[in-house]
C-alpha positions in Angstrom: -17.0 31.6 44.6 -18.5 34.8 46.3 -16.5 36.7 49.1 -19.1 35.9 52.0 -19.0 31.9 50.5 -15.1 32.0 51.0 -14.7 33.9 54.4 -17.6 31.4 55.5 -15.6 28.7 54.4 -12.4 30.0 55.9 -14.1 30.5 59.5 -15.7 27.0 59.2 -12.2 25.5 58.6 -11.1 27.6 61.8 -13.3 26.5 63.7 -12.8 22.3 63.2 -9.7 23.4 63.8 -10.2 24.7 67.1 -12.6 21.9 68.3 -10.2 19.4 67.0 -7.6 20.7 69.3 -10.2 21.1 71.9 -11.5 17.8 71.7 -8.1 16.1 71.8 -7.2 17.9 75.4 -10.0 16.9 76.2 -9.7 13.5 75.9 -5.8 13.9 76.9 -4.4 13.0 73.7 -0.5 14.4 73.5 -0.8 17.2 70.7 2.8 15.5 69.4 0.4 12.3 68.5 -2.2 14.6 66.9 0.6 15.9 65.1 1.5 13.1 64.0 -1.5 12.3 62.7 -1.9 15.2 60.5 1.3 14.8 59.2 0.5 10.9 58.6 -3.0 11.9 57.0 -1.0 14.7 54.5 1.3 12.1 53.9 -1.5 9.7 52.5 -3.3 12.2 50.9 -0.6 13.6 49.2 0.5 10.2 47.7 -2.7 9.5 46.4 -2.5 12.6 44.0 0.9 11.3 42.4 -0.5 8.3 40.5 
């Protein structure tokens, strides 16, 4: 993959990132529940790779 592919790739993860976060103030969602989530979603995804 080229260097200006991977840094844009990087940045784009960054930014969901940040408007995740933002969005979920936004709408007044505890970060512990978005949290949660993440680690619920890992969880799931991670799982899925064992079989």
């Amino acid at each position: 993959m080229p260097l200006p592919h991977f840094i844009g790739l990087i940045a784009f993860v960054i930014v969901a990132a940040g408007a995740t976060i933002a969005l979920a103030l936004w709408a007044h969602v505890p970060l512990i529940a978005l949290g949660f989530a993440a680690m619920a979603g890992s969880l799931i995804l991670g799982a899925r790779q064992w079989r």
